[in-house]
C-alpha positions in Angstrom: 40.5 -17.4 37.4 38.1 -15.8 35.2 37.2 -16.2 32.0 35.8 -13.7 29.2 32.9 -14.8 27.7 31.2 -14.3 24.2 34.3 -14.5 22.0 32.5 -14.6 18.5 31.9 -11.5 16.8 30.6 -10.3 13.3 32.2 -8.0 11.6 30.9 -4.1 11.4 28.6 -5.4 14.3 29.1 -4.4 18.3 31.0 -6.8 19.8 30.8 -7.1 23.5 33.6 -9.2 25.8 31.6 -10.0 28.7 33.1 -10.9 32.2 31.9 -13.8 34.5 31.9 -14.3 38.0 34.2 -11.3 38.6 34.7 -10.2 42.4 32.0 -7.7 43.5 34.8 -5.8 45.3 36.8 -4.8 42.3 38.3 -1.9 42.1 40.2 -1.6 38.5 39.8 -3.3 35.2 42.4 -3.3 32.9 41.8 -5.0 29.3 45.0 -5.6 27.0 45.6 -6.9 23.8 47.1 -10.1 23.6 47.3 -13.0 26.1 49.4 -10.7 28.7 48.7 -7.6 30.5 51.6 -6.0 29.8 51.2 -2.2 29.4 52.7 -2.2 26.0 49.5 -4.3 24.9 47.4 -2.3 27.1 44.2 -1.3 25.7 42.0 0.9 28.5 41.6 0.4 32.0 39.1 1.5 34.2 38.9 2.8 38.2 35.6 1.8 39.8 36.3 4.0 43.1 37.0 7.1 41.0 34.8 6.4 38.0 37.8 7.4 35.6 39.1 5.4 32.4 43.1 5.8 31.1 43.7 5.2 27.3 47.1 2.3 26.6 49.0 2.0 23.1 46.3 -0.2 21.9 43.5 2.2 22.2 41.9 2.7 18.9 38.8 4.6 19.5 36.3 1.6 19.3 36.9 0.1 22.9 35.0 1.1 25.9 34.9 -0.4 29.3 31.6 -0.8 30.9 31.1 -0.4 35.1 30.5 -4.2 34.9 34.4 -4.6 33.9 32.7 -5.6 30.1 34.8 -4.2 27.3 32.9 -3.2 24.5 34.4 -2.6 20.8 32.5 -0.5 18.3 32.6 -1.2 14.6 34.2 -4.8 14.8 36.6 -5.6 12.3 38.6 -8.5 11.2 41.3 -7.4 12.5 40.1 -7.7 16.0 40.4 -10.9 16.2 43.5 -12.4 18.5 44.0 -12.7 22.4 42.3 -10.6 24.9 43.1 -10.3 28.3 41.5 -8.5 31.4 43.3 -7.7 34.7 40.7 -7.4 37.4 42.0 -5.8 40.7 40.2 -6.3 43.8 40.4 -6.3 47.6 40.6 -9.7 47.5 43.4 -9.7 45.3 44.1 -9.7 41.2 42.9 -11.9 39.2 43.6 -12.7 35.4 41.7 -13.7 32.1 42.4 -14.6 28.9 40.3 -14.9 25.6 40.6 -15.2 22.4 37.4 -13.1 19.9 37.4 -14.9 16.4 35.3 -11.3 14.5 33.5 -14.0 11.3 33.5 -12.0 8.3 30.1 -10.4 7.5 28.5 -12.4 4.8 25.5 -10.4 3.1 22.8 -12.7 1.3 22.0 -11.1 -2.2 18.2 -11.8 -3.4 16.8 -11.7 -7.0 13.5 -12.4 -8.6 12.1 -13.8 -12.1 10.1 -10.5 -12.5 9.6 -7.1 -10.9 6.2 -5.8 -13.3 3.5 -8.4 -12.1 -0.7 -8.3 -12.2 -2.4 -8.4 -8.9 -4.4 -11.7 -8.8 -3.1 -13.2 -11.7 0.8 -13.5 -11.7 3.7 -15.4 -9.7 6.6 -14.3 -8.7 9.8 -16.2 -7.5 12.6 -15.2 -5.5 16.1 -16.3 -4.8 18.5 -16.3 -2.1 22.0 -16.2 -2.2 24.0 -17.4 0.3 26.0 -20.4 2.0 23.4 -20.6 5.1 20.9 -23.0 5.4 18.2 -21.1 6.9 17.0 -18.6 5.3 14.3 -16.8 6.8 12.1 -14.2 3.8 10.3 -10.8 4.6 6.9 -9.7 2.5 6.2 -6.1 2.9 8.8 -6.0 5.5 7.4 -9.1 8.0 8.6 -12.1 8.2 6.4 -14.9 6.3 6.2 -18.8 6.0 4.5 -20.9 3.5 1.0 -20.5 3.8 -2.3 -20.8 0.9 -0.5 -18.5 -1.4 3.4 -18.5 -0.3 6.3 -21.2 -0.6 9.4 -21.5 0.7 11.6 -24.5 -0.8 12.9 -26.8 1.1 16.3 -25.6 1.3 14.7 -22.2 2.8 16.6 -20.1 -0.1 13.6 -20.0 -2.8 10.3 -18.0 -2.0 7.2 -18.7 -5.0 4.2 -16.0 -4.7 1.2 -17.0 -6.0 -1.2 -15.0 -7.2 0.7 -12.1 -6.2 -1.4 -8.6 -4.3 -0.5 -5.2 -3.9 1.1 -5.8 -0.6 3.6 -8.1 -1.6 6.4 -5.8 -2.0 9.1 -5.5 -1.0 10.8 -8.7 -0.8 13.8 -9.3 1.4 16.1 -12.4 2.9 18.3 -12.8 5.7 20.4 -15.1 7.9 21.2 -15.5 11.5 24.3 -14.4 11.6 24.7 -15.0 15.2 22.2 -15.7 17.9 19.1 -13.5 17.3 21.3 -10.9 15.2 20.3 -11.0 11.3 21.7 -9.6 8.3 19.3 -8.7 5.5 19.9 -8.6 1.5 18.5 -5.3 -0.6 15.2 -4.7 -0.5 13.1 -5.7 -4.0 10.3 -3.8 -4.7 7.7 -4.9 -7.3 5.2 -3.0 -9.2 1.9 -4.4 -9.1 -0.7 -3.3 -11.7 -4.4 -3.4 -9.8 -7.5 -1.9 -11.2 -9.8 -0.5 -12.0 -11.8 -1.1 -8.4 -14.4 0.6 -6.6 -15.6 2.6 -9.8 -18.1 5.3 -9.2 -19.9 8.1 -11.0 -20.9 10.9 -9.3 -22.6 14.7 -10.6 -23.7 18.1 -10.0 -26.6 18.2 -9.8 -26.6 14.9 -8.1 -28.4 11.9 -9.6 -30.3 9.4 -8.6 -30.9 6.0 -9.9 -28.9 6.7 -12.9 -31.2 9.9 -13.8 -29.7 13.3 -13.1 -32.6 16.5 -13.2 -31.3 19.7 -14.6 -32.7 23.0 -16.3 -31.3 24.3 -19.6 -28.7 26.7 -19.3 -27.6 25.2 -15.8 -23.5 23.9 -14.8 -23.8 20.2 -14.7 -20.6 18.3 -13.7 -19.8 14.3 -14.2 -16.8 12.6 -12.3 -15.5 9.2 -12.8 -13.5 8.0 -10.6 -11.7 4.2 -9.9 -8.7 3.0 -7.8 -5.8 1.6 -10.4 -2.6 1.3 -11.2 -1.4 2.5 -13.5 -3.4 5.2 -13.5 -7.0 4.4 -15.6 -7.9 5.8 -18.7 -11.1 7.5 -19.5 -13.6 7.5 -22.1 -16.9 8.9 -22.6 -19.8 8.4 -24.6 -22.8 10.7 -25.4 -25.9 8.9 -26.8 -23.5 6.3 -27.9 -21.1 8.6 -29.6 -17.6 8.6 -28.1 -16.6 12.3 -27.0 -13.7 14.0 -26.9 -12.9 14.4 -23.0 -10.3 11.9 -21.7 -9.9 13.0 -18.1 -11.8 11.9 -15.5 -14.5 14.7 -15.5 -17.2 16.2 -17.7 -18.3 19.8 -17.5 -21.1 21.5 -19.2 -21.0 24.8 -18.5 -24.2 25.9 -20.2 -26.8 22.8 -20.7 -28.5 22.8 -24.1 -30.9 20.8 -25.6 -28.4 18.9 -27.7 -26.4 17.5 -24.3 -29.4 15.9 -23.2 -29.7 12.0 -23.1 -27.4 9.3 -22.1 -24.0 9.4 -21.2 -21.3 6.7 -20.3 -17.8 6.5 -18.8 -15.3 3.5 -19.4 -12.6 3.3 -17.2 -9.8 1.1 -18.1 -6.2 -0.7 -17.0 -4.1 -0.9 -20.2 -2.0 -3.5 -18.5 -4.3 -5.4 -16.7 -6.4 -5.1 -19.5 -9.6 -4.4 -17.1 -12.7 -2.3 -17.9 -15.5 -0.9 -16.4 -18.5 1.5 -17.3 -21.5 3.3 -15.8 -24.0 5.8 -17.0 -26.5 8.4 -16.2 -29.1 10.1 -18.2 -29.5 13.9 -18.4 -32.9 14.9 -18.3 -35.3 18.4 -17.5 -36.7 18.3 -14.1 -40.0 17.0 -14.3 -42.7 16.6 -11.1 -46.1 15.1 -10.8 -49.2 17.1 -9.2 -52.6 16.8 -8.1 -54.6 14.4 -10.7 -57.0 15.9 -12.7 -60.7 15.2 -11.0 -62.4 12.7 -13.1 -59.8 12.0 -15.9 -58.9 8.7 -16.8 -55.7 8.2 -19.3 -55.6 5.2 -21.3 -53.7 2.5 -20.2 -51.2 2.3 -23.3 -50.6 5.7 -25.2 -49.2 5.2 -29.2 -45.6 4.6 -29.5 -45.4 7.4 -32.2 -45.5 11.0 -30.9 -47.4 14.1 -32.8 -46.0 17.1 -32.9 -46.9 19.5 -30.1 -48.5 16.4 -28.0 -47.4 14.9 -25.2 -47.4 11.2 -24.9 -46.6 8.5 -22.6 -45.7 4.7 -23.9 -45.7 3.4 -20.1 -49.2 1.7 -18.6 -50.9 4.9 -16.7 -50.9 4.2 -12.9 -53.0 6.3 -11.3 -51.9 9.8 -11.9 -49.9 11.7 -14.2 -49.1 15.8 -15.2 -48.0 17.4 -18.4 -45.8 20.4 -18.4 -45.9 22.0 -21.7 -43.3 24.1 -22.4 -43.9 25.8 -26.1 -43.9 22.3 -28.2 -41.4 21.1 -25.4 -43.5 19.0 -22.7 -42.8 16.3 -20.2 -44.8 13.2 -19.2 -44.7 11.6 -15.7 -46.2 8.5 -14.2 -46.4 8.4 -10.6 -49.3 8.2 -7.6 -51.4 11.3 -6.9 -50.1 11.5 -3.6 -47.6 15.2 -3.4 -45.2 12.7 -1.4 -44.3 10.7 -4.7 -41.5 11.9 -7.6 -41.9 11.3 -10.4 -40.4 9.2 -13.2 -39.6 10.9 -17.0 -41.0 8.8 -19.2 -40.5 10.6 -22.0 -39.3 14.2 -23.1 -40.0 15.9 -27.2 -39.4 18.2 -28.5 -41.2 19.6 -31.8 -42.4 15.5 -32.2 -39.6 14.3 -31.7 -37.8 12.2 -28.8 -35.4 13.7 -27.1 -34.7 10.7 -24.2 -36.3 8.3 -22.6 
């Protein structure tokens, strides 16, 4: 005789009543409900030499009969559990099979966790799972994990502790092995993970270099701050040390005046992580050394106190240096006299007095 093989199932699952050692010269299958084969309890039978299938009174839609002879039921349900038997007909003869399918009911693990609003790097976070198996296996970010530098499952499997908890972390899930190789996961549990500010930068039109920016009076100039965060950071800027009014993430000056020149500052913050950072650039005329003049020498200190309609430096002279006068405006550079070498502001005034350094 025969016998039908894989008689566990799992509710809602595919459950599939597998035939061994049947006769390779079979010719009809004919599965039935019950431990007879009847065609009262017949469920769906199946001709191998015409490739056809007949429906019995215990058809409900679910079954299916493979060319193997395997009946297959969709959509297991408790139900479904009793007495199966197959009627195999063959040259050789007809043979018999009886089974019985025990369908376990589903059991779903449920999950929950201490806290779902963490900070990256600093908090912990533990998760629970419920259920009556004892091996629990726990999913990070949707893969499978084990305790590791950061991670630790409890000894009973059903307890997962996070340290120092990242932005990948989430979501969290747990499952069981229902039967072999087939799992059954709880909700997923996402987690919102305040990060930030990182990877701040500062950038501008015209483009700066060094933390000096070079543009005419009268020109667009554009500042951006940007910074990776979550939440989302909040800005503040500074002119000359006075806090402005802007609170996006971008400055524009349509029309540069005098006034706008000097120093200016962003802060980007994380009210909850309670992070900040800042960087600054200085707004400046362009100014650009030449030729020096044949046989001048400059002093090597200049007074620290201008005069009106003077230029002056309050940098050591190197070996070069050009003055642009510009009405009592006028610019002083230090650099090489070599026309491959920029120049470096050292000072600008205006009517005696300092506009930047």
């Amino acid at each position: 005789s025969q016998s039908a093989n894989s008689l566990i199932g799992v509710e809602t699952y595919r459950t599939l009543l597998a035939l061994e050692n049947a006769p390779e010269d079979a010719q009809a299958y004919s599965w039935h409900r019950g431990a007879n084969d009847t065609e009262e309890n017949m469920i769906i039978s199946y001709n191998t030499t015409s490739d056809s299938r007949q429906y019995g009174p215990m058809f409900t839609g679910r079954e299916s009969v493979l060319k193997t002879g395997d009946l297959q039921i969709r959509g297991t349900q408790l139900n479904d559990t009793g007495n199966y038997t197959v009627r195999m007909d063959a040259i050789s003869g007809t043979q018999r099979a009886t089974g019985w399918l025990e369908i376990q009911e589903l059991q779903i693990p449920q999950i929950s966790v201490n806290t779902t609003s963490v900070i990256e790097d600093i908090d912990s976070v533990a998760a629970n799972c419920y259920t009556n198996d004892t091996n629990v296996r726990w999913y990070v970010n949707y893969a499978p994990v084990s305790s590791n530098n950061r991670m630790t499952v409890s000894p009973d499997t059903k307890t997962l502790i996070i340290q120092r908890i990242e932005r990948f972390d989430s979501p969290l899930q747990c499952g069981i092995e229902i039967i072999p190789e087939i799992f059954e996961k709880s909700e997923l549990i996402h987690l919102t993970v305040a990060y930030g500010p990182y990877d701040m930068s500062l950038t501008s039109t015209p483009s700066h270099l060094g933390g000096d920016m070079s543009a005419e009076i009268g020109s667009r100039v554009e500042m951006k701050c940007t910074a990776y965060s979550r939440p989302e950071s909040k800005y503040r800027w500074f002119h000359n040390g006075s806090l402005l009014s802007f609170s996006e993430e971008n400055i524009t000056l349509p029309s540069l005046t005098w006034d706008q020149m000097g120093n200016y500052r962003c802060i980007v913050e994380n009210p909850v992580t309670q992070l900040a950072f800042y960087q600054g650039l200085r707004v400046r005329v362009p100014c650009e050394c030449g030729t020096c003049p044949r046989g001048f020498r400059p002093p090597d200190l200049v007074p620290s106190l201008p005069l009106p309609g003077r230029c002056l430096a309050f940098l050591p002279w190197r070996s070069g240096f050009r003055i642009d006068s510009r009405g009592s405006v006028c610019c002083v550079c230090v650099a090489g006299c070599r026309s491959d070498i920029r120049s470096q502001a050292v000072g600008i005034y205006k009517d005696g007095a300092l506009l930047q350094l």
